[in-house]
GUZAVEX-589691 format. One line per 4 residues: number of its first residue (from 0); for each residue x, y, z of C-alpha. Coordinates in Angstrom, 3 decimals. Example, Ala and Ser with C-alpha at 12.3 -4.5 7.8 and 13.67 -1.06 7.14 Angstrom:
0	12.300,-4.500,7.800; 13.670,-1.060,7.140 .
! end
This chain:
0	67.029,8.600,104.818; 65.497,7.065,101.410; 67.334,4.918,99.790; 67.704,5.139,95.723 .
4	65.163,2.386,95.190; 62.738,4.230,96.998; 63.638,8.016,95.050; 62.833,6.025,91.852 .
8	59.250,4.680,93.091; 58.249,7.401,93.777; 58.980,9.317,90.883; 58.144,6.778,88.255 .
12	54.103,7.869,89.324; 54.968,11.280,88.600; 56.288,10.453,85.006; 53.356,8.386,84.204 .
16	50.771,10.321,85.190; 52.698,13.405,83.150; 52.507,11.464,80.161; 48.558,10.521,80.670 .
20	47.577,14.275,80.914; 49.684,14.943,77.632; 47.839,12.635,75.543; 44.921,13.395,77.189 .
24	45.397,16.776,76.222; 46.649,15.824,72.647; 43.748,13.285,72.553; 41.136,16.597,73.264 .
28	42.971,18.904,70.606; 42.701,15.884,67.693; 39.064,15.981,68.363; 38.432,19.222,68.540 .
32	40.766,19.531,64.929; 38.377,16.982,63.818; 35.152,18.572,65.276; 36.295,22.276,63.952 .
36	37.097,20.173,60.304; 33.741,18.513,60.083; 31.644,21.941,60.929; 33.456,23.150,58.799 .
40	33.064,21.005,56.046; 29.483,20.437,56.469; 28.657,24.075,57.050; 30.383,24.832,53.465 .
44	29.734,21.519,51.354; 27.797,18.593,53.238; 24.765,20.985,53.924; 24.284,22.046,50.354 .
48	24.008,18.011,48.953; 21.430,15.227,49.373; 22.524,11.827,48.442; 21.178,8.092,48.205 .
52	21.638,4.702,47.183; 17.988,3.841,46.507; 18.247,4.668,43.107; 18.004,3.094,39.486 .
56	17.800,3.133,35.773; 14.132,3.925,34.693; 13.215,4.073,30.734; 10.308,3.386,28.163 .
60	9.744,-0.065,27.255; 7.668,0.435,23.769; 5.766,-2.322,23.271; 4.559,-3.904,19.912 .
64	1.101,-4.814,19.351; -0.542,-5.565,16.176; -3.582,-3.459,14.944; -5.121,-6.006,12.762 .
68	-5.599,-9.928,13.448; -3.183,-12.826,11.458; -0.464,-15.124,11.304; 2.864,-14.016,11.338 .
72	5.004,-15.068,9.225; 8.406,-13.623,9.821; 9.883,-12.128,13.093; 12.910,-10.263,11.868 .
76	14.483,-9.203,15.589; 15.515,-10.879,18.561; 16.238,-9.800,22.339; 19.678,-7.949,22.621 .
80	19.452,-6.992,18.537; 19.213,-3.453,17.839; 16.329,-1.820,15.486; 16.154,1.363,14.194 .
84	12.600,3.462,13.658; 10.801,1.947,10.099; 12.554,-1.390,10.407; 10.038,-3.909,9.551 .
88	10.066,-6.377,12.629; 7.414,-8.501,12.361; 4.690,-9.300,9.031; 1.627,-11.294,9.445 .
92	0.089,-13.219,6.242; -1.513,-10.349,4.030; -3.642,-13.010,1.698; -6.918,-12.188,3.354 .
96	-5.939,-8.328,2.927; -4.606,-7.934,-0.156; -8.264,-9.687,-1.490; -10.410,-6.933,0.402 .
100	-8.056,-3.928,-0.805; -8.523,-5.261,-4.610; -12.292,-5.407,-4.222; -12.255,-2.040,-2.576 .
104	-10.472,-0.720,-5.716; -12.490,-2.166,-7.796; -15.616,-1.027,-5.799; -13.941,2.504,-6.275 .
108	-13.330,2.394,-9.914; -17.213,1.149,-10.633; -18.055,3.935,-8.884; -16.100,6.556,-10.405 .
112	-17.660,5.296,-13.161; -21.163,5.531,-12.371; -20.493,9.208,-11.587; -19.081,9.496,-14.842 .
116	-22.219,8.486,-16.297; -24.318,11.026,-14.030; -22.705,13.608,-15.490; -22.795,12.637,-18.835 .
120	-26.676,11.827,-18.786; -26.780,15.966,-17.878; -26.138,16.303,-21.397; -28.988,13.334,-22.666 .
124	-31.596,15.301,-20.458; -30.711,18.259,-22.249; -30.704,17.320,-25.186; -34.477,15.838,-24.531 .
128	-35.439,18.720,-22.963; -34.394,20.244,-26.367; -36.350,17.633,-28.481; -39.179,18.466,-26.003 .
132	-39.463,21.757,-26.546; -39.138,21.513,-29.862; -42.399,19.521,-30.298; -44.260,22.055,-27.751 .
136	-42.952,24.928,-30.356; -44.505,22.714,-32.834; -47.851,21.951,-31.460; -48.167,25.610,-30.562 .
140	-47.585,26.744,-34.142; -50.348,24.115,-35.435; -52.352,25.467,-32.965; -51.678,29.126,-34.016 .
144	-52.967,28.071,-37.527; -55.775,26.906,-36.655; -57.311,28.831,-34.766; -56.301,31.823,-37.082 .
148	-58.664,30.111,-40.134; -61.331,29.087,-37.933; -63.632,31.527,-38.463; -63.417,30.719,-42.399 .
152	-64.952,27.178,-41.750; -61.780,25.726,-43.152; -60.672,23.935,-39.683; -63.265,21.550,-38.086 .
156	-63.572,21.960,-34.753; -62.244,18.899,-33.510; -58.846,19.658,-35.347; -58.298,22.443,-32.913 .
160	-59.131,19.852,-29.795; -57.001,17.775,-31.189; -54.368,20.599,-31.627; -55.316,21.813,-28.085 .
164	-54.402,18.290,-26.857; -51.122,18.193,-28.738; -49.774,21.032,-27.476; -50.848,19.917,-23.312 .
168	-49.398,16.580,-24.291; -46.105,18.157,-25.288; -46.122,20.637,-22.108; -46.284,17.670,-19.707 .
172	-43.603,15.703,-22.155; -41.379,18.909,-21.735; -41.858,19.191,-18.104; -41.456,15.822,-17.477 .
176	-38.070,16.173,-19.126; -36.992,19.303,-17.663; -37.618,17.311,-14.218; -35.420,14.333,-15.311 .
180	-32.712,17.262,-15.811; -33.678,18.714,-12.592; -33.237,15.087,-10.762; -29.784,14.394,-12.524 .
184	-27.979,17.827,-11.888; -29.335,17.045,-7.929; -26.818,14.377,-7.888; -23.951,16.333,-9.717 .
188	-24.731,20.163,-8.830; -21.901,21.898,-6.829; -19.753,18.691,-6.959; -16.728,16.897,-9.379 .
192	-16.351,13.125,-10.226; -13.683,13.024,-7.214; -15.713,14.747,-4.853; -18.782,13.387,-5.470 .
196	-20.668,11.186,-2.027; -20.481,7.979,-3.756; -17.014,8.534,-4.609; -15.753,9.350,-1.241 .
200	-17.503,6.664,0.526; -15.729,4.261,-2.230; -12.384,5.945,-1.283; -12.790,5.754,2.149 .
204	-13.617,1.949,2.175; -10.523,2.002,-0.003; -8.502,3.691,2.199; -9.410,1.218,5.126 .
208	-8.440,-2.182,3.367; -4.810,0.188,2.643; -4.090,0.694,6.280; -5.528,-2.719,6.861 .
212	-3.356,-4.520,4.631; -0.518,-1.940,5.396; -0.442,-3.085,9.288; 0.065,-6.221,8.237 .
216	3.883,-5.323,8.114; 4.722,-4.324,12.116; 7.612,-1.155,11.857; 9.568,-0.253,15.111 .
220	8.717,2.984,16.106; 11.702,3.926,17.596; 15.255,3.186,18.157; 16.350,0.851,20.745 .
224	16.988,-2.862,21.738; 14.940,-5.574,21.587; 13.392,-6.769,24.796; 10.851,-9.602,26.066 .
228	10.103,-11.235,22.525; 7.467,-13.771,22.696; 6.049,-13.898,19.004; 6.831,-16.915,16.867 .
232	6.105,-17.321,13.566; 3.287,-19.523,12.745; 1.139,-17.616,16.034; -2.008,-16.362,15.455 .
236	-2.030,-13.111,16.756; -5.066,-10.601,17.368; -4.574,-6.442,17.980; -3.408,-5.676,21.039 .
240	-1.484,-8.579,21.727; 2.346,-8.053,22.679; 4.573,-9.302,20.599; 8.062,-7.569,21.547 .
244	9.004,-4.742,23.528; 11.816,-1.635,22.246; 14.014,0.162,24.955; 15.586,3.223,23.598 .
248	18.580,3.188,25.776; 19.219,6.783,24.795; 16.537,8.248,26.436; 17.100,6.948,29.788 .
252	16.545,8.677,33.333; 17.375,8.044,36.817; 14.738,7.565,39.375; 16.059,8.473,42.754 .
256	14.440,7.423,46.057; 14.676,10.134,48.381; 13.414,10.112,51.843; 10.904,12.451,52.808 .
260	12.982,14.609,55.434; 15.479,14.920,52.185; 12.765,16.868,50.209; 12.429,20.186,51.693 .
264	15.646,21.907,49.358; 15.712,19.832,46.469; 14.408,21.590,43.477; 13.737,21.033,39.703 .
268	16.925,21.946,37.380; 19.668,21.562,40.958; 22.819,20.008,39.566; 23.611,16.248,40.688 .
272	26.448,13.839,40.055; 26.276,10.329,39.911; 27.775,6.755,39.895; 26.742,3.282,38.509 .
276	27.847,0.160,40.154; 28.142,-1.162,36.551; 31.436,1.210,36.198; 32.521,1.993,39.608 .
280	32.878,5.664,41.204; 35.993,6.617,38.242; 33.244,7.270,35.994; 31.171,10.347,37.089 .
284	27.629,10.777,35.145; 26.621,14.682,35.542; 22.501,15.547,35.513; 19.941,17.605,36.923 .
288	16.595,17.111,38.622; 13.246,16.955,36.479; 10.450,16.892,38.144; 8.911,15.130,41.113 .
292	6.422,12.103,41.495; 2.959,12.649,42.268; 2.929,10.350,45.200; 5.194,7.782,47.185 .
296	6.012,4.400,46.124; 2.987,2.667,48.745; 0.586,5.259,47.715; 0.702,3.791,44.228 .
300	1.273,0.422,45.329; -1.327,-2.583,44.530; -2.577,-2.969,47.977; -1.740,0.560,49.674 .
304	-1.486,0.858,53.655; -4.638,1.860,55.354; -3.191,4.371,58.046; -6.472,4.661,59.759 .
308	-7.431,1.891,60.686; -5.564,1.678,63.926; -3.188,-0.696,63.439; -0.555,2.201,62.480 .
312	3.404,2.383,62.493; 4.844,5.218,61.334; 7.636,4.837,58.332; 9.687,7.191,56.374 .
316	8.367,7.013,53.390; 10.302,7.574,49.866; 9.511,10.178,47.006; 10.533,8.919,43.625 .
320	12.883,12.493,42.084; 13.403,11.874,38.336; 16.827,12.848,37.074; 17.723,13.564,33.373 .
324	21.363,12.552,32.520; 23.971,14.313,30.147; 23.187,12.695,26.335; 26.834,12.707,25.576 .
328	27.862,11.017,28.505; 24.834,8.286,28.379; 26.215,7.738,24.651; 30.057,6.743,25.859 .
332	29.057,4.848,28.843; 25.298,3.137,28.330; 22.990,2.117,31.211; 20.636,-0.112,31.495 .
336	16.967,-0.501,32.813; 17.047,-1.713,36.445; 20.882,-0.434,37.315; 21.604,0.857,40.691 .
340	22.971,4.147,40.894; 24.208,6.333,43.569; 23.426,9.909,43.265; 24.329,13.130,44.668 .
344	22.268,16.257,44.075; 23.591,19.989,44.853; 20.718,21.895,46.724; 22.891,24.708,47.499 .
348	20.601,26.906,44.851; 16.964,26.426,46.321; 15.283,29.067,44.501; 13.880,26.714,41.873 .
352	9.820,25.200,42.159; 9.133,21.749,43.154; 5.904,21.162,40.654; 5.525,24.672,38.641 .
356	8.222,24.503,36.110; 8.435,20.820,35.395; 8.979,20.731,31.439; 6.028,18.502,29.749 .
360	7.763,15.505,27.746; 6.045,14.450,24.308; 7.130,11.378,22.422; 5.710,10.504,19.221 .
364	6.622,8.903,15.599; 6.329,9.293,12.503; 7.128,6.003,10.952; 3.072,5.278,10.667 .
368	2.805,8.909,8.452; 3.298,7.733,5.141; 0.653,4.949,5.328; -2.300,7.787,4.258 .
372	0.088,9.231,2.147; 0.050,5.966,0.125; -3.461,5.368,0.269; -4.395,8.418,-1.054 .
376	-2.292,8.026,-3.961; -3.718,5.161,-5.108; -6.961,6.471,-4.690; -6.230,9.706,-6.704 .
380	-4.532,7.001,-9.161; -8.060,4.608,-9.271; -9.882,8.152,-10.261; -7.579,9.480,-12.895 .
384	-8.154,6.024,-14.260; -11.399,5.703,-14.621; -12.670,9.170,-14.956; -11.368,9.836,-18.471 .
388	-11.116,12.917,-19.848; -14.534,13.633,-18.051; -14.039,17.532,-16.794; -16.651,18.093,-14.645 .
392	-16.045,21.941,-14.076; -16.689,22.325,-18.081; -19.767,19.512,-17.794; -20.795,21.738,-15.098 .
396	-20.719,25.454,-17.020; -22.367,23.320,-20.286; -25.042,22.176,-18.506; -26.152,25.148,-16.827 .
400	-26.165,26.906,-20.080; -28.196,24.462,-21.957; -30.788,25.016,-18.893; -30.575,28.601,-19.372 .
404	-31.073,28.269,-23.016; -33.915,25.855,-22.471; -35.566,28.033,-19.736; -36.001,31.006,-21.312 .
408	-37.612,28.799,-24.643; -39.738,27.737,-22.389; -40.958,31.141,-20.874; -41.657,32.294,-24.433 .
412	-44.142,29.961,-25.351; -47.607,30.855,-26.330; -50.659,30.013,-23.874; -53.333,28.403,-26.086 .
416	-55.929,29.357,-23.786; -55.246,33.020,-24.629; -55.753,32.782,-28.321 .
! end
């Protein structure tokens, strides 16, 4: 017979081992809840987004270089300080400029005037081409006489050789003329005082010691922050050297590292989402992919890996994806250059290209426009200056009829040889 102490040991076992199999059982039915959950959730969200950590803040650092050589004299931004396009940041001495634009304009004016004088000697040849002809008109007439009375014994003979002579002595006078005409209108046929060669040469050295003396004054050519300033004033400074650099922080992107096995559904224009550690995951940036590097981070590195020569390991390598961010949302909460992101991108919608449809970006200014717009107007000023009241279009129509005129006198004239 089994006493009480024995009925309870052996159904304590019994209890225990009840209990075991129902959280066992409960134990199998979390998981599978959990397994079920996660399929679930990755075969409706997690499979349609690619994500990383390897990712910053990528922008244009615009850097400032001189085009002409001097001394600057005033540096009128510092790093952190804002600039906007046309701000005049740095100026270098202008003495040594200034002196080569006033000899250019004065180069130019001389010039204009010369010109001035070309066509205005059009008029002196004609008028001795006149005076010419008018002594070959004469000698002919003598001539005429002459040789109408000679039979009478009333002209010796050696008056007509003499009259002979006159009249080839004022041919060659009158040709010589006409070719002094002929010379002349070559330099101002088919031409004005402000298009003439010499006058354009002059403008163009004048429009040279402009821009010269112009780039003297340094403008920012965009919008941004000042970065890496190492001019000082008093350094002598040559073009090309950097002297400051510009970050427009409003025209930043992300660069986002992605490994290579996480490249086969992303596509230009797929939605993506992203976080700065700067503000923390409560503020959301919202995007899309760009476009796509040309090649991985070693390809393009200084000293790239040489796969083949044996001595090989193979490593997932990283594809830079450029991602533009909302404007709006870049303008309430800034980033900059360098921050680490983490980013998200939606690859649910595939259908986009990879290299095909990536939009070309163009930046450009226009702050360095106006410079030929000035020069220009000075030179037009110089011209009006010094060309008077000189119209060469009406110079031009007088002197072609005064050659007419003097042609056709000259085509009427009487061959002594025939009488």
């Amino acid at each position: 017979m089994n006493t009480p102490q024995q009925v309870a040991a052996e159904t304590q076992p019994a209890n225990n081992n009840g209990k075991r199999q129902r959280m066992t059982a409960l134990l199998v039915i979390v998981i599978l809840i959990a397994a079920t959950a996660y399929g679930l959730y990755y075969f409706l969200v997690a499979r349609f987004h690619e994500d990383t950590d390897d990712a910053y803040v990528n922008g244009n650092v615009v850097q400032i270089t001189p085009q002409v050589s001097g001394t600057v004299i005033a540096v009128n931004a510092d790093n952190t300080q804002t600039v906007k396009a046309g701000d005049p940041i740095v100026a270098l001495d202008p003495a040594d400029a200034r002196v080569a634009l006033q000899q250019s304009e004065a180069n130019l004016g001389q010039t204009v005037r010369q010109v001035r004088g070309l066509f205005a000697n059009d008029d002196q040849y004609l008028a001795q081409v006149a005076v010419r002809q008018s002594d070959l008109s004469r000698a002919q007439d003598d001539l005429r006489r002459r040789l109408t009375v000679a039979g009478t014994g009333a002209v010796s003979q050696e008056d007509i050789a003499h009259a002979r002579d006159a009249v080839k002595s004022a041919e060659a006078a009158l040709d010589a003329a006409q070719q002094q005409l002929a010379a002349n209108r070559a330099l101002t046929a088919n031409t004005t005082i402000a298009g003439h060669p010499d006058v354009q040469a002059a403008a163009a050295k004048v429009r040279d010691a402009y821009l010269a003396n112009a780039r003297n004054t340094l403008p920012a050519p965009v919008t941004g922050y000042v970065a890496q300033r190492s001019v000082q004033v008093g350094q002598r400074v040559s073009p090309g050297t950097p002297l400051m650099g510009i970050v427009p922080l409003n025209g930043v992107w992300i660069d986002a590292n992605f490994k290579e096995v996480q490249l086969k559904h992303i596509r230009i224009g797929q939605p993506v989402e992203l976080t700065a550690d700067a503000y923390g995951s409560s503020v959301v940036f919202h995007g899309n992919v760009v476009g796509f590097s040309a090649g991985t981070g070693s390809a393009f590195s200084l000293l790239p890996a040489q796969n083949a020569t044996g001595n090989w390991i193979k490593v997932v390598q990283r594809l830079p994806v450029r991602i533009a961010i909302d404007p709006q949302e870049l303008e309430q909460h800034p980033l900059r250059i360098g921050l680490s992101m983490q980013v998200d991108v939606d690859i649910k919608n595939d259908s986009g290209s990879e290299l095909a449809s990536a939009k070309n970006t163009v930046y450009q200014t226009s702050v360095f426009e106006n410079y030929g717009d000035q020069a220009d107007a000075e030179i037009a000023r110089i011209i009006a200056e010094n060309a008077g009241n000189a119209g060469t279009s009406g110079a031009a129509q007088k002197v072609a009829a005064h050659a007419a005129k003097a042609g056709a006198s000259t085509n009427t004239q009487v061959d002594p040889k025939r009488t």
